[in-house]
C-alpha positions as a Markdown table, in Angstrom:
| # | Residue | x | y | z |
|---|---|---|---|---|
| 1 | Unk | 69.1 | 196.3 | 72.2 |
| 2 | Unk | 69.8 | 193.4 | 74.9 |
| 3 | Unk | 70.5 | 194.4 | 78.0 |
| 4 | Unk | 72.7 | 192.6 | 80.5 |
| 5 | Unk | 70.6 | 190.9 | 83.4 |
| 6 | Unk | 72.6 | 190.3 | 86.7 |
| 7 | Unk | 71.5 | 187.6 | 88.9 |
| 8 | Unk | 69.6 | 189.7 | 91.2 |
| 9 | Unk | 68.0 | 191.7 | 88.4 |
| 10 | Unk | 66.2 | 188.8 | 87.4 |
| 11 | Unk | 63.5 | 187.7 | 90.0 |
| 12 | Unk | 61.7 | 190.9 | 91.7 |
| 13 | Unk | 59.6 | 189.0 | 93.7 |
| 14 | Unk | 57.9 | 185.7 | 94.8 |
| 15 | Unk | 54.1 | 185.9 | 94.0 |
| 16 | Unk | 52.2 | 185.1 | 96.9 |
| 17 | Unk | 48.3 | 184.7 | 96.6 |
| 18 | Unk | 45.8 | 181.9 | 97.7 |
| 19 | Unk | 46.3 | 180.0 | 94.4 |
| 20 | Unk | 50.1 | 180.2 | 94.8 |
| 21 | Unk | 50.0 | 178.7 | 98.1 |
| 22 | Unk | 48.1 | 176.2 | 96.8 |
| 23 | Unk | 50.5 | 175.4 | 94.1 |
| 24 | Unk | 53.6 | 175.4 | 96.4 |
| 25 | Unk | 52.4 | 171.8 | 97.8 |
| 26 | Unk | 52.8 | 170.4 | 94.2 |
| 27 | Unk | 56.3 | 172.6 | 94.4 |
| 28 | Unk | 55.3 | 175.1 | 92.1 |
| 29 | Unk | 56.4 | 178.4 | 93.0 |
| 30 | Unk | 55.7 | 181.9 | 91.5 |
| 31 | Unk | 57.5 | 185.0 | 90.5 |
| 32 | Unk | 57.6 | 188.3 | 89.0 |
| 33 | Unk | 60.7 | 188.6 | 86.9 |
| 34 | Unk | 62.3 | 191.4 | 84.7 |
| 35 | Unk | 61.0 | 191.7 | 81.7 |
| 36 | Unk | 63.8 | 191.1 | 79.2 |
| 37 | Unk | 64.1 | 187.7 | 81.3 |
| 38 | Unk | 63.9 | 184.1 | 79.7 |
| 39 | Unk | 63.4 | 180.6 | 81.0 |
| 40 | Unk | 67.1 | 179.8 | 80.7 |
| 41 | Unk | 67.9 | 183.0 | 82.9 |
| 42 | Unk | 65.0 | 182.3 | 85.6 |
| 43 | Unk | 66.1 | 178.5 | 85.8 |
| 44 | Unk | 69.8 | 179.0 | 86.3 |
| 45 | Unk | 69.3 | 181.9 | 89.1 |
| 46 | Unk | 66.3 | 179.8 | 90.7 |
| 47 | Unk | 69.2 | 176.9 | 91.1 |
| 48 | Unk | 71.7 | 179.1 | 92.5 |
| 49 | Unk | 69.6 | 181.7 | 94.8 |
| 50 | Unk | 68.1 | 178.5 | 96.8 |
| 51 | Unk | 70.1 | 175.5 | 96.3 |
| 52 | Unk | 67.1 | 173.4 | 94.4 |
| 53 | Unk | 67.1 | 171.5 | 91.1 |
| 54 | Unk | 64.5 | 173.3 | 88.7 |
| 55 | Unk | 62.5 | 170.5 | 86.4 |
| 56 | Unk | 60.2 | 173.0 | 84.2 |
| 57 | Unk | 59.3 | 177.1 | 83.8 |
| 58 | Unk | 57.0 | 178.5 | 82.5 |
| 59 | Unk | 56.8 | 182.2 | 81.7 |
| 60 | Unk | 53.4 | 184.7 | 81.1 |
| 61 | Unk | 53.2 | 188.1 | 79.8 |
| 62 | Unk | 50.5 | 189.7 | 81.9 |
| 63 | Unk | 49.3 | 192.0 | 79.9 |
| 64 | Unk | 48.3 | 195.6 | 81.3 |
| 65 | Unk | 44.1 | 196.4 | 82.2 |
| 66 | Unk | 42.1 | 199.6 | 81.4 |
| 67 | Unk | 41.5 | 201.0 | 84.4 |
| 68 | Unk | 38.9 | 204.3 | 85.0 |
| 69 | Unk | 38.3 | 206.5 | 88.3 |
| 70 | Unk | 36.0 | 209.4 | 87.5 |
| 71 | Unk | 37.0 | 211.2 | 84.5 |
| 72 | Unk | 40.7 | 209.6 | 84.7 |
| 73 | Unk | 41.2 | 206.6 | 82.4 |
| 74 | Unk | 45.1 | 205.2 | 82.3 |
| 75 | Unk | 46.1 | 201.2 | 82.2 |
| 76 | Unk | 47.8 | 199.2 | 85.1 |
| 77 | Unk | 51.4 | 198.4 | 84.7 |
| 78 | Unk | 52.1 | 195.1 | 82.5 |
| 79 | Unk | 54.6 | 192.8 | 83.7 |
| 80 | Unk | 55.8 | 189.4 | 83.3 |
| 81 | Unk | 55.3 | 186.3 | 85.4 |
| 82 | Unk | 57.4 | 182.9 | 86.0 |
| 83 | Unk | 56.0 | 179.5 | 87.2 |
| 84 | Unk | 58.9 | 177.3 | 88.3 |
| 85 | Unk | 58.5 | 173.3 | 89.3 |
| 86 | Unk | 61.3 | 171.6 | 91.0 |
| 87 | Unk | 62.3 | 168.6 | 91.2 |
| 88 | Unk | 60.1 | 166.0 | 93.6 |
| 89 | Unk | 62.1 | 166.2 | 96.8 |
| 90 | Unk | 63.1 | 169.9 | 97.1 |
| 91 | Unk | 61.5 | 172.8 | 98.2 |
| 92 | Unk | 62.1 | 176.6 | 99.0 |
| 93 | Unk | 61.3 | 176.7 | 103.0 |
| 94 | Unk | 62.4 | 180.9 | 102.6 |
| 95 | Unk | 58.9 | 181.0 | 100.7 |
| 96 | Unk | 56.9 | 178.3 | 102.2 |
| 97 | Unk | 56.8 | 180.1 | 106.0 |
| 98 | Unk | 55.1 | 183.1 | 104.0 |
| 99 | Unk | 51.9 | 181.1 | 103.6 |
């Protein structure tokens, strides 16, 4: 069953880590996305949201890890990633304060 992603349903979050950072000064920039997302879908909202020309995504599954406190054993939650490049020239200045 395919469900029908808004525009703001689609990113959840930027990513924001040391190797992120890094990879926003070669204007890469990372996100969490829903999971019934595409490349097509994170491109287009990418363009609109911040007024930037996307060159490339990439997506990743990351999948969920065993985890075990004590007797209690469960999994983290799995969830999906997206790694956009834009186009030399532009940048998103909303997530490049956050570093």
């Amino acid at each position: 069953m395919s469900v029908r992603l808004t525009d703001m349903d689609v990113l959840l979050r930027p990513i924001i880590t040391e190797k992120t950072t890094f990879m926003m000064g070669e204007s890469k920039y990372t996100f969490e996305v829903h999971t019934d997302a595409n490349k097509y879908m994170v491109k287009s909202v990418i363009e609109k949201i911040y007024n930037v020309r996307v060159d490339k995504v990439n997506i990743l599954n990351v999948k969920p890890k065993p985890k075990k406190r004590g007797v209690t054993r469960g999994k983290t939650r799995g969830w999906k990633k997206a790694v956009v490049k834009l186009v030399d020239g532009y940048s998103i200045p909303e997530l490049q304060s956050l570093r």
